[in-house]
mmCIF file as gemmi writes it, N, C-alpha and C atoms, coordinates in Angstrom:
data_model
loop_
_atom_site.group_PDB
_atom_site.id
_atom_site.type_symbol
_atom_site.label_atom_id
_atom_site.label_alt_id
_atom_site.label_comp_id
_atom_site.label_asym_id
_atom_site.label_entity_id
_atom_site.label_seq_id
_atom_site.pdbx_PDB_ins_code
_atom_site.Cartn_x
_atom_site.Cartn_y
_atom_site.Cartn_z
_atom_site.occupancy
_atom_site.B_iso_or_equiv
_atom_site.pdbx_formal_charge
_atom_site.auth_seq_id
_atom_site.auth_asym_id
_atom_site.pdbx_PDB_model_num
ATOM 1 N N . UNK Axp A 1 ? 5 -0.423 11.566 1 0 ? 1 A 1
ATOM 2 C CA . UNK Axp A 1 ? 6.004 0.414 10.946 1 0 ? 1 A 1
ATOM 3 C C . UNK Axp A 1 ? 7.12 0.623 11.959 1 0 ? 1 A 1
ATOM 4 N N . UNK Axp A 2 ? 8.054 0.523 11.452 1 0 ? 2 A 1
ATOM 5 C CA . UNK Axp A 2 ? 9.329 0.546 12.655 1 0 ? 2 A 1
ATOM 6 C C . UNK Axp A 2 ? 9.991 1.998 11.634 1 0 ? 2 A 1
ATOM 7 N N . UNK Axp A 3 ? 10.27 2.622 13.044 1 0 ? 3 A 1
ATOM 8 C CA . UNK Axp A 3 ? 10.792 4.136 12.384 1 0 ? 3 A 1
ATOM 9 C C . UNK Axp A 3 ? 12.804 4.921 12.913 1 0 ? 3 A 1
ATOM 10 N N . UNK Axp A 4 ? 13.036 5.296 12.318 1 0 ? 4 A 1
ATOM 11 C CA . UNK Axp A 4 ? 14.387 5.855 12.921 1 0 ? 4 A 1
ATOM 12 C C . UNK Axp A 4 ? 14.582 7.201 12.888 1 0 ? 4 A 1
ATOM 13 N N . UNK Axp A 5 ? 15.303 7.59 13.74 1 0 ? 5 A 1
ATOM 14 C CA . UNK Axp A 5 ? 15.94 9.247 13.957 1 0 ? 5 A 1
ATOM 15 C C . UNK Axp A 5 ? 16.479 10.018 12.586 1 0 ? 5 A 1
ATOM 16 N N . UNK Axp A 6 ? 16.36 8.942 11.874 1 0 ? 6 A 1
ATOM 17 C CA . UNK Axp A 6 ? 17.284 9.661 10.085 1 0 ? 6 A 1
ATOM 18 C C . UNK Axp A 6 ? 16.291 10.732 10.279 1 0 ? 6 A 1
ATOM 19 N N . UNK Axp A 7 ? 17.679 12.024 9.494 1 0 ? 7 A 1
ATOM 20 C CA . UNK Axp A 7 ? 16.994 13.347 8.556 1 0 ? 7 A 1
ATOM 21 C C . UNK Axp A 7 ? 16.459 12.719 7.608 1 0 ? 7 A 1
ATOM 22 N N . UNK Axp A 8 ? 16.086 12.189 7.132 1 0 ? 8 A 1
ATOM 23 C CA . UNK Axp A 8 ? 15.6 11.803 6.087 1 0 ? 8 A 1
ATOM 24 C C . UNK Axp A 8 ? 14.773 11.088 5.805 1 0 ? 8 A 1
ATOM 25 N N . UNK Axp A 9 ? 14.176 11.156 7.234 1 0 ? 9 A 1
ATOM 26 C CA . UNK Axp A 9 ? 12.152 10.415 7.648 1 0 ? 9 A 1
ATOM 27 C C . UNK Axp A 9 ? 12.234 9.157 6.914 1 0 ? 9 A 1
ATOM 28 N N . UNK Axp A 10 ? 13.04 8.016 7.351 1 0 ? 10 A 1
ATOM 29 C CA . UNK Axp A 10 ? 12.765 7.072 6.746 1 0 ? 10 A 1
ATOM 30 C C . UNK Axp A 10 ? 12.317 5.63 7.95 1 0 ? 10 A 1
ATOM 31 N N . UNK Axp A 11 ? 11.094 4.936 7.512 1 0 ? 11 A 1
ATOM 32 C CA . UNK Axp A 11 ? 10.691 3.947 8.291 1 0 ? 11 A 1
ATOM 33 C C . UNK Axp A 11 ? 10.392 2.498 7.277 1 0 ? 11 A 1
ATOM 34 N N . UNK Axp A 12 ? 10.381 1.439 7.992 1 0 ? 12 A 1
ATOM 35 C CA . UNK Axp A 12 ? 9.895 0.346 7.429 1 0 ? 12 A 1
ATOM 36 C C . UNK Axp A 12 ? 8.668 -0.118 7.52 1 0 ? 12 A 1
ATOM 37 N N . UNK Axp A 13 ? 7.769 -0.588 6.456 1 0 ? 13 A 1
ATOM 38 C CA . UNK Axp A 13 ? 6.693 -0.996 6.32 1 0 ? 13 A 1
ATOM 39 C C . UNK Axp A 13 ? 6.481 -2.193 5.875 1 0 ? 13 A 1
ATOM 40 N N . UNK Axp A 14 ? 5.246 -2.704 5.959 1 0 ? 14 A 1
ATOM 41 C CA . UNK Axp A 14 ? 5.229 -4.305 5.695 1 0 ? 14 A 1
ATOM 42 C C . UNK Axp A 14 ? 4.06 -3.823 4.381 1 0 ? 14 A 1
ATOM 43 N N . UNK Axp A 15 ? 4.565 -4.556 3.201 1 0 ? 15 A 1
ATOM 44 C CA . UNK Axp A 15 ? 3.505 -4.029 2.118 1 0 ? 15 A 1
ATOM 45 C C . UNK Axp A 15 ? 3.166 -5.437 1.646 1 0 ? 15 A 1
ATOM 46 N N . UNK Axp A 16 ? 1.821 -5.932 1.812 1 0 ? 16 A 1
ATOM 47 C CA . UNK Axp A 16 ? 1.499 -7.566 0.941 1 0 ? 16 A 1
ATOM 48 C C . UNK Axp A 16 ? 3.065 -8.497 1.337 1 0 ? 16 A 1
ATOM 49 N N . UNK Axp A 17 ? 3.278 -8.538 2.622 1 0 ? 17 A 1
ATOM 50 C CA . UNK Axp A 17 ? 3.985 -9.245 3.402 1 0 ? 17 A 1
ATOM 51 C C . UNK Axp A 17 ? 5.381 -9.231 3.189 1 0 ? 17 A 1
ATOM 52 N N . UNK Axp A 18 ? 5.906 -7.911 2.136 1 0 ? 18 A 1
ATOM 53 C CA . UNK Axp A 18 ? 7.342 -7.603 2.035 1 0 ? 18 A 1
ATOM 54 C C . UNK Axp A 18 ? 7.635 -6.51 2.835 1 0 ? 18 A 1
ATOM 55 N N . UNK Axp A 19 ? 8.461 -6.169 3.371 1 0 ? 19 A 1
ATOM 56 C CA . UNK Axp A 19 ? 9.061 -4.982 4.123 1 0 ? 19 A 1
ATOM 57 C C . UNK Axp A 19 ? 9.767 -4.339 3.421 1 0 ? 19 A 1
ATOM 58 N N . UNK Axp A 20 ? 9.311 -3.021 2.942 1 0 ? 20 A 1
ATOM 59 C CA . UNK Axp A 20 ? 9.844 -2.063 2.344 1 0 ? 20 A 1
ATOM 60 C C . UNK Axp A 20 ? 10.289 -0.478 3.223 1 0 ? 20 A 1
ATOM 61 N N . UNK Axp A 21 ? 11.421 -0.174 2.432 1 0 ? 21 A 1
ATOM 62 C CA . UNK Axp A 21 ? 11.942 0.996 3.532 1 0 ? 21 A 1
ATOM 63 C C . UNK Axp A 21 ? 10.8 2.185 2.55 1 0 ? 21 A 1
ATOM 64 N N . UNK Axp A 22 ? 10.291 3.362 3.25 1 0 ? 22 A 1
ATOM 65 C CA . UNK Axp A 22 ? 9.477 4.22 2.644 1 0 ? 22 A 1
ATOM 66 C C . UNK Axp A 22 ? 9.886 5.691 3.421 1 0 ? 22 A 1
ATOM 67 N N . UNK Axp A 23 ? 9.549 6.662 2.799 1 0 ? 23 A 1
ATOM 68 C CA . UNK Axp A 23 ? 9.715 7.791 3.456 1 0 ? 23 A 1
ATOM 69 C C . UNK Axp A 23 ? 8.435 8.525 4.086 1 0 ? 23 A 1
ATOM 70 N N . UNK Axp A 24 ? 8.528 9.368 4.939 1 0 ? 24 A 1
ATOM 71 C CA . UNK Axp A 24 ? 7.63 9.116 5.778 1 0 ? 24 A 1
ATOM 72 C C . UNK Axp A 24 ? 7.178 10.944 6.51 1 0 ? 24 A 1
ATOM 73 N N . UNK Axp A 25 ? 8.075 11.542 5.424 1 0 ? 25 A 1
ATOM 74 C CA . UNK Axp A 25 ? 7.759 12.996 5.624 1 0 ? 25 A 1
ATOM 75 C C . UNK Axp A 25 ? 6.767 13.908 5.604 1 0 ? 25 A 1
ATOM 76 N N . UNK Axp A 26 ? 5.46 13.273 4.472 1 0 ? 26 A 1
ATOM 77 C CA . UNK Axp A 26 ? 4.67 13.838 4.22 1 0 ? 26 A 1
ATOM 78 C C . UNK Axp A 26 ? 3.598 14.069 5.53 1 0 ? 26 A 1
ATOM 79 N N . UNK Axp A 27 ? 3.717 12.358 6.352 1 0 ? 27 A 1
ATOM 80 C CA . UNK Axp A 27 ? 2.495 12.481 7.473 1 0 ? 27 A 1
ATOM 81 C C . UNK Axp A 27 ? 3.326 12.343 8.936 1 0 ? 27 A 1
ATOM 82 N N . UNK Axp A 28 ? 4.5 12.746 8.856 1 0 ? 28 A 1
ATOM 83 C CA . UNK Axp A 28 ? 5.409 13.198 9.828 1 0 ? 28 A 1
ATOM 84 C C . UNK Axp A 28 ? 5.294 14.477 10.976 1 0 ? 28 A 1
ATOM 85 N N . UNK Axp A 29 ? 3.982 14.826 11.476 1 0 ? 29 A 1
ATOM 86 C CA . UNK Axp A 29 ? 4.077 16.169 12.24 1 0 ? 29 A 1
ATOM 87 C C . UNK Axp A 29 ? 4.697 16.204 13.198 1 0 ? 29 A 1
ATOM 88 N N . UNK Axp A 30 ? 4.912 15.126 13.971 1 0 ? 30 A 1
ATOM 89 C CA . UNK Axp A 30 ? 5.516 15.076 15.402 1 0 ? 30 A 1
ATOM 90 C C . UNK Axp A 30 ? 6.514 14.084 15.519 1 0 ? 30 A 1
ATOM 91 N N . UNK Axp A 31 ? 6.838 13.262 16.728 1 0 ? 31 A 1
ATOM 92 C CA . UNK Axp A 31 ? 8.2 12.129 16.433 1 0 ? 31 A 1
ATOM 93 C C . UNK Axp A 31 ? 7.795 11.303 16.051 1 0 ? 31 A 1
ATOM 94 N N . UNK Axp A 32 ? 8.618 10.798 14.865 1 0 ? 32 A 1
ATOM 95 C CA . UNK Axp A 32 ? 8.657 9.322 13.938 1 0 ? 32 A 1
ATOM 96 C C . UNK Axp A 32 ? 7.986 8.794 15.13 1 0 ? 32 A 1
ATOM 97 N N . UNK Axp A 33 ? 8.216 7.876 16.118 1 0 ? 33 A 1
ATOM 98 C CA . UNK Axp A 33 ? 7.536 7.253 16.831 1 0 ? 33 A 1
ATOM 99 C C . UNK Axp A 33 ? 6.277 7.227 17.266 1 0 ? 33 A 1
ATOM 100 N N . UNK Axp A 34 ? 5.675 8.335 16.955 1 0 ? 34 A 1
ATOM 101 C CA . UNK Axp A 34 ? 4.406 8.221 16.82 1 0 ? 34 A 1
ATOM 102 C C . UNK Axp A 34 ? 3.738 7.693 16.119 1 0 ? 34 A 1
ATOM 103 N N . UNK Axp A 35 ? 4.236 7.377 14.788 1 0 ? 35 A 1
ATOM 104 C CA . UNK Axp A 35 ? 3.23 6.882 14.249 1 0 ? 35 A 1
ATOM 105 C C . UNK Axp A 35 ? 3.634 5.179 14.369 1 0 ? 35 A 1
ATOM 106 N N . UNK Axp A 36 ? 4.275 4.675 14.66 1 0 ? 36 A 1
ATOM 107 C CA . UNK Axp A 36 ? 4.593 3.684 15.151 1 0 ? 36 A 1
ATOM 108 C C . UNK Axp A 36 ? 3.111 2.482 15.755 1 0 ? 36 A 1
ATOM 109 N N . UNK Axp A 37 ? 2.818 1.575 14.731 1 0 ? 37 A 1
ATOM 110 C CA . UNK Axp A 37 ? 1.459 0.656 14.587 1 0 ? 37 A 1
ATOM 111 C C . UNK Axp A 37 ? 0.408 1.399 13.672 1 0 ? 37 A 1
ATOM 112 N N . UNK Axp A 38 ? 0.572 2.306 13.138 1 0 ? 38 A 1
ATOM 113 C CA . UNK Axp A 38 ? -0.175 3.319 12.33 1 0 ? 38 A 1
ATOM 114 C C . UNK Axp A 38 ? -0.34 2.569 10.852 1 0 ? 38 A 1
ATOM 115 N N . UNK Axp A 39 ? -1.471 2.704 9.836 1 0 ? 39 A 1
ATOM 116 C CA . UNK Axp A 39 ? -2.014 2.104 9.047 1 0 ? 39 A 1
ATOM 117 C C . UNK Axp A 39 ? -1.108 3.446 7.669 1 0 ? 39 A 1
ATOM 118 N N . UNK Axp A 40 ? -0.872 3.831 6.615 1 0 ? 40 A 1
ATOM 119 C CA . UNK Axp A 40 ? -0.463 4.706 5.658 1 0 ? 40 A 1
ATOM 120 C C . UNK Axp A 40 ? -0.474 4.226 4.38 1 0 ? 40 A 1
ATOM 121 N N . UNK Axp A 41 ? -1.267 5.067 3.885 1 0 ? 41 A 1
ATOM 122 C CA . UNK Axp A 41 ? -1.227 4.557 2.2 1 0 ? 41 A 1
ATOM 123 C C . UNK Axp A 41 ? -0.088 4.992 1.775 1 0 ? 41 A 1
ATOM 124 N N . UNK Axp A 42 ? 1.012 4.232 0.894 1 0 ? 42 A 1
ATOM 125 C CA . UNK Axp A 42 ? 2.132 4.016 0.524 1 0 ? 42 A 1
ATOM 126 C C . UNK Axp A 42 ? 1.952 4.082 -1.202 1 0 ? 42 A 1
ATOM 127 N N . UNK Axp A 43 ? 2.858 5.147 -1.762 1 0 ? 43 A 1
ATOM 128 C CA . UNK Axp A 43 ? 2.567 5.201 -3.167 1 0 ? 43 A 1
ATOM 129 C C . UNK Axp A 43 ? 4.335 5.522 -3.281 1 0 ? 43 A 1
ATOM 130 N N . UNK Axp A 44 ? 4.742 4.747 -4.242 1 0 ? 44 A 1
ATOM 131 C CA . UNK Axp A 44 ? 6.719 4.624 -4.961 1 0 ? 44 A 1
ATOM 132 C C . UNK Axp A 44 ? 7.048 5.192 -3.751 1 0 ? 44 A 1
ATOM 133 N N . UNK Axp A 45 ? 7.082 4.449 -2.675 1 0 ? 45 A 1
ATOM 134 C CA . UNK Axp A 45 ? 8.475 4.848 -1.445 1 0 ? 45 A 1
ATOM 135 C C . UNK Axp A 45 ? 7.911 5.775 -0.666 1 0 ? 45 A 1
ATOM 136 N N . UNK Axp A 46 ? 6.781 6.527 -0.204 1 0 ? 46 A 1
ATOM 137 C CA . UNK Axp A 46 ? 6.09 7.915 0.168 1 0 ? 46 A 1
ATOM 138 C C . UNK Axp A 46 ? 4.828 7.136 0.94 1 0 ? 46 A 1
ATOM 139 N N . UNK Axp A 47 ? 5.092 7.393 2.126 1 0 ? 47 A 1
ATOM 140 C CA . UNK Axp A 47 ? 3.87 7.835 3.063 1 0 ? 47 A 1
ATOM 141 C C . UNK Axp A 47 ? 2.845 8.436 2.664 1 0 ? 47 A 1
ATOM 142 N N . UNK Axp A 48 ? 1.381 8.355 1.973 1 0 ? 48 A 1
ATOM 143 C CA . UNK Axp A 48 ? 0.988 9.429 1.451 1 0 ? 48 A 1
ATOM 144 C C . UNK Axp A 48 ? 0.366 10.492 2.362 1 0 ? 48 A 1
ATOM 145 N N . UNK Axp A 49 ? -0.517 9.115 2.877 1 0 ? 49 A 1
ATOM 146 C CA . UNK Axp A 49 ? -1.784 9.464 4.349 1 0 ? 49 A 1
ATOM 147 C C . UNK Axp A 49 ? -2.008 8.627 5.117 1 0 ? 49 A 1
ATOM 148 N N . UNK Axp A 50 ? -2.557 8.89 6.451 1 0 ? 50 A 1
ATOM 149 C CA . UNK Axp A 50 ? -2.724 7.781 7.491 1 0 ? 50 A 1
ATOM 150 C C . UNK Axp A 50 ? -4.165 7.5 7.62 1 0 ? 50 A 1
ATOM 151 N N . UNK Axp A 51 ? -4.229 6.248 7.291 1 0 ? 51 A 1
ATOM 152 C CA . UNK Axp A 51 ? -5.408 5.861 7.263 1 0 ? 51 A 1
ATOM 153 C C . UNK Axp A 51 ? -5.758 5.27 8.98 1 0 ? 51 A 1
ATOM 154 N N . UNK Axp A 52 ? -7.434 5.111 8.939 1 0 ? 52 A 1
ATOM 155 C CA . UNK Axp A 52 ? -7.524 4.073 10.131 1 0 ? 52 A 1
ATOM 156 C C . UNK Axp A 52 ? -7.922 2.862 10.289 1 0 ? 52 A 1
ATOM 157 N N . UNK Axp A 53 ? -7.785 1.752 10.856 1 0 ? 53 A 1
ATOM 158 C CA . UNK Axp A 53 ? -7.794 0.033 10.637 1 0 ? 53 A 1
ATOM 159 C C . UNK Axp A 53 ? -8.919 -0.414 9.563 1 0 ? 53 A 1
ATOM 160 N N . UNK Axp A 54 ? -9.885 0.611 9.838 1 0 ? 54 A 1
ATOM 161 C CA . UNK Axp A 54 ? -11.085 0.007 8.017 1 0 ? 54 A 1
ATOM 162 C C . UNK Axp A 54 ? -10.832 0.915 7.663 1 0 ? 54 A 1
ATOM 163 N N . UNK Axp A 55 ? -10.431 1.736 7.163 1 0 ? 55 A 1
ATOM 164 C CA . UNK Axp A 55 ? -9.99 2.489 5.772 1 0 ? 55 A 1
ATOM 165 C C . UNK Axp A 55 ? -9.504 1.673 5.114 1 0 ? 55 A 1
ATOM 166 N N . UNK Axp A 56 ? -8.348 1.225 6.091 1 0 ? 56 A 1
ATOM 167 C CA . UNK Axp A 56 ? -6.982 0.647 5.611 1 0 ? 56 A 1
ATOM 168 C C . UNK Axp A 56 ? -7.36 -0.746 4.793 1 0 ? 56 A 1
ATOM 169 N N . UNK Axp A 57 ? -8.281 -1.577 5.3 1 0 ? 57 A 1
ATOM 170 C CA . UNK Axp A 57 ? -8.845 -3.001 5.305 1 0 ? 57 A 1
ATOM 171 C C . UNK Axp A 57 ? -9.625 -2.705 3.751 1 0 ? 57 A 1
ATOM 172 N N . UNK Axp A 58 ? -10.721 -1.596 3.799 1 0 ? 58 A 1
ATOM 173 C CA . UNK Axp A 58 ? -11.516 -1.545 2.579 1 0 ? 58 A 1
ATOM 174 C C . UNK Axp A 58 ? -10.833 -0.671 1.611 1 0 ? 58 A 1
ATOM 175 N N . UNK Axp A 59 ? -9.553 -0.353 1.551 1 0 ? 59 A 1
ATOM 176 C CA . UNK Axp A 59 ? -8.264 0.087 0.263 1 0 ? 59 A 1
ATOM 177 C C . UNK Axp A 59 ? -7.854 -1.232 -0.171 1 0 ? 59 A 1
ATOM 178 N N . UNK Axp A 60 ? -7.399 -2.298 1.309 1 0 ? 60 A 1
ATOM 179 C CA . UNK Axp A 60 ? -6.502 -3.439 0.461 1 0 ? 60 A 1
ATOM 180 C C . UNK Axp A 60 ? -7.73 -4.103 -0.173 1 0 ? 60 A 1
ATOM 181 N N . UNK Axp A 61 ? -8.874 -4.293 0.06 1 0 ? 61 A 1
ATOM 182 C CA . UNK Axp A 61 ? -9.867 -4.983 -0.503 1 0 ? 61 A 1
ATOM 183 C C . UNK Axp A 61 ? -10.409 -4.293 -1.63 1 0 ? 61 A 1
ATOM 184 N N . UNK Axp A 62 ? -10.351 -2.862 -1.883 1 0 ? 62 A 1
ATOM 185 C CA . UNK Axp A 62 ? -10.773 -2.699 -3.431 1 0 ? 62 A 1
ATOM 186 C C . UNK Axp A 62 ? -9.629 -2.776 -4.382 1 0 ? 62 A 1
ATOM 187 N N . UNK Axp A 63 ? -8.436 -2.932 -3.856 1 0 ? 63 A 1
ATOM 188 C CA . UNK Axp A 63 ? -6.812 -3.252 -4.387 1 0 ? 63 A 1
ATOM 189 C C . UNK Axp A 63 ? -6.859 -4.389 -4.724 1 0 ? 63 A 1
ATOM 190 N N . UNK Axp A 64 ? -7.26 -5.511 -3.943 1 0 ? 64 A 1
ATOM 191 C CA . UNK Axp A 64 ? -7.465 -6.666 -4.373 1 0 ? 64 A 1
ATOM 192 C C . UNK Axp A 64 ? -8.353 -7.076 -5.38 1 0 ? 64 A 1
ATOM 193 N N . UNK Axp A 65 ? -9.401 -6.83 -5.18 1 0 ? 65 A 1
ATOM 194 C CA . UNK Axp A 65 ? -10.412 -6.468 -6.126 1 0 ? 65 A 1
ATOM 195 C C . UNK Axp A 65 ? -10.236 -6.209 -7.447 1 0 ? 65 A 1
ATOM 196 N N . UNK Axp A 66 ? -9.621 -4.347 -7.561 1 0 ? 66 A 1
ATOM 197 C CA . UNK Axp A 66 ? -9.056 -4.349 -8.875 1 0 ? 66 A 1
ATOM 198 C C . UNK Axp A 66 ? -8.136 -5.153 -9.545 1 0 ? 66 A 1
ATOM 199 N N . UNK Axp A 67 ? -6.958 -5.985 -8.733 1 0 ? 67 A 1
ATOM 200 C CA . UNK Axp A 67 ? -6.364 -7.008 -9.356 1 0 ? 67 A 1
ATOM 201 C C . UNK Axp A 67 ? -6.88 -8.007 -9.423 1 0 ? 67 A 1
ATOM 202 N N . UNK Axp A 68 ? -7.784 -8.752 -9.32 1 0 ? 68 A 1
ATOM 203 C CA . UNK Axp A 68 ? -8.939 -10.078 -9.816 1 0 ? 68 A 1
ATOM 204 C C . UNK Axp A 68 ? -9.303 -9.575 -10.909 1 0 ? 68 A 1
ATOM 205 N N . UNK Axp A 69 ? -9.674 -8.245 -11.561 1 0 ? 69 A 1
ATOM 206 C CA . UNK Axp A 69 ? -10.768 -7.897 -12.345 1 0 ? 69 A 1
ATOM 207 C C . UNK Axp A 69 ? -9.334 -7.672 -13.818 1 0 ? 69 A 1
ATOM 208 N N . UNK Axp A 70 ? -8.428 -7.289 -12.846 1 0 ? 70 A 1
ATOM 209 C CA . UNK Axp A 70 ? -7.466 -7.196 -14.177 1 0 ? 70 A 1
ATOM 210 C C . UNK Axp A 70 ? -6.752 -8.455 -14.362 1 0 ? 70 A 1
ATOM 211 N N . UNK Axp A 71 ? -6.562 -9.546 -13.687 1 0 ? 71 A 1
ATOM 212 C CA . UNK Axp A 71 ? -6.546 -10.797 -14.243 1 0 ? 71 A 1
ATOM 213 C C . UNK Axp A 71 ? -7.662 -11.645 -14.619 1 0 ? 71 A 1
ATOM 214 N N . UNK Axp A 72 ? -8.67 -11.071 -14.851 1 0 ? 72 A 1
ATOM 215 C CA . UNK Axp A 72 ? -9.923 -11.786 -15.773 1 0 ? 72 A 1
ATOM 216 C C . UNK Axp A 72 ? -9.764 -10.947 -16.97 1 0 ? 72 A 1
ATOM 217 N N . UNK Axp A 73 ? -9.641 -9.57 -17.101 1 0 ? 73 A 1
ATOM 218 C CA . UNK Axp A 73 ? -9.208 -9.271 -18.526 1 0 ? 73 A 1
ATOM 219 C C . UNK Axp A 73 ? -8.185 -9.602 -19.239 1 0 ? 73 A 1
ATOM 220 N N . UNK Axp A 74 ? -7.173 -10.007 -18.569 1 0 ? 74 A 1
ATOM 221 C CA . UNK Axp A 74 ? -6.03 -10.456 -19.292 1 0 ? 74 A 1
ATOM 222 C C . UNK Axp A 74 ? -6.029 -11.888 -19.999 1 0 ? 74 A 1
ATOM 223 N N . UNK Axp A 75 ? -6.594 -12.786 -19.118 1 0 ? 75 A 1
ATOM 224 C CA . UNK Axp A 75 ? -7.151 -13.97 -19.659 1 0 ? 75 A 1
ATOM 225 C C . UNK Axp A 75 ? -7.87 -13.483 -20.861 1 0 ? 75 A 1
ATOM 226 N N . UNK Axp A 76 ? -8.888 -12.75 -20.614 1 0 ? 76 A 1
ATOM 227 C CA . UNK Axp A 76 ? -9.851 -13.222 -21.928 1 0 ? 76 A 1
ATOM 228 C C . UNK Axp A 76 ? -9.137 -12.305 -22.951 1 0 ? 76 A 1
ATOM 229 N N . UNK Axp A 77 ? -7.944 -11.29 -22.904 1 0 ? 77 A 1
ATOM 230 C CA . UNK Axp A 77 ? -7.085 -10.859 -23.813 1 0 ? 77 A 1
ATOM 231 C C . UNK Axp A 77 ? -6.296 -12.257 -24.507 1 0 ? 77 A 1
ATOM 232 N N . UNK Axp A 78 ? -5.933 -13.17 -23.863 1 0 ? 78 A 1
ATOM 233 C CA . UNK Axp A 78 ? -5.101 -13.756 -23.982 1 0 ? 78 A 1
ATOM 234 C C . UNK Axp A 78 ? -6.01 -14.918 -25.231 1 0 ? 78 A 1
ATOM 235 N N . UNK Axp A 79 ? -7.514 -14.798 -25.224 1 0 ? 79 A 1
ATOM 236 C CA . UNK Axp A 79 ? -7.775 -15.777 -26.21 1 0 ? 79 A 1
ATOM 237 C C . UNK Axp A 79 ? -8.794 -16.78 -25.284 1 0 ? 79 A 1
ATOM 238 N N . UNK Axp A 80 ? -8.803 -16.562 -24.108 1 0 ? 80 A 1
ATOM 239 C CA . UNK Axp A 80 ? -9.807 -17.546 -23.734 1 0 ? 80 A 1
ATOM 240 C C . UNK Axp A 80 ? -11.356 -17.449 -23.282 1 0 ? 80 A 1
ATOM 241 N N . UNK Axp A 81 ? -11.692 -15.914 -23.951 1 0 ? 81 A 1
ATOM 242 C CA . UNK Axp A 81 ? -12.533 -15.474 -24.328 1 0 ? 81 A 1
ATOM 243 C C . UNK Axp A 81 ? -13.337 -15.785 -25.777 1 0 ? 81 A 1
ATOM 244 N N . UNK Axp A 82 ? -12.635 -16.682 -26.781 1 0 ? 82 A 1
ATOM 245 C CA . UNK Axp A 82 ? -13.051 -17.003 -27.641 1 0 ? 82 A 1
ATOM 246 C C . UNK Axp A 82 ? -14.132 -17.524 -27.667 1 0 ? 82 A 1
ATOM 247 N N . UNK Axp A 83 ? -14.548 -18.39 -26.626 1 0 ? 83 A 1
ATOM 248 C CA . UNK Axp A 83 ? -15.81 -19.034 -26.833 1 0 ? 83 A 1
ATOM 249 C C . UNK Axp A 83 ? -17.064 -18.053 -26.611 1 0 ? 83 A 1
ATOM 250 N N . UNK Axp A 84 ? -17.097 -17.101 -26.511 1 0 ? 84 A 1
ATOM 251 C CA . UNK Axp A 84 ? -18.254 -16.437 -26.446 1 0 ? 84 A 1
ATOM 252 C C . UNK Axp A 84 ? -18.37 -15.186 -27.369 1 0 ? 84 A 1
ATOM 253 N N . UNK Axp A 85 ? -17.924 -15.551 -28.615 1 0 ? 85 A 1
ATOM 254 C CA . UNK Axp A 85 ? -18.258 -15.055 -29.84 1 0 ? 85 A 1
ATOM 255 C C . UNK Axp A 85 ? -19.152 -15.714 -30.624 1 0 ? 85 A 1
């Protein structure tokens, strides 16, 4: 996370390999730079909480997870579930 002096607690994050600007007020107690290499669950633009390196690892993996499971329902929405009627 790369962070700046803005009033307005804003830092960059790397999310599924895009860099998004996020705000960063909520887990902000001390200088932006602290949290600087820090792990944060990120929800619409918001810092929520700081996680630590397996927190962080077993969130993106049940994230991942839930998106496998919702592209196998969509398939078999889509009709290619037919054969097992």
């Amino acid at each position: 996370m790369a962070v700046g002096e803005d009033i307005h607690q804003l830092a960059w994050v790397e999310v599924s390999g895009v860099k998004r600007e996020i705000n960063i007020a909520l887990v902000c107690d001390e200088s932006p730079a602290a949290l600087l290499g820090q792990w944060v669950l990120v929800h619409v633009g918001f810092a929520m909480s700081l996680l630590d390196e397996e927190e962080a690892r077993q969130t993106l993996a049940a994230l991942a997870h839930m998106q496998a499971v919702g592209l196998d329902l969509d398939h078999m929405a889509s009709g290619a579930g037919d054969a097992l009627r």
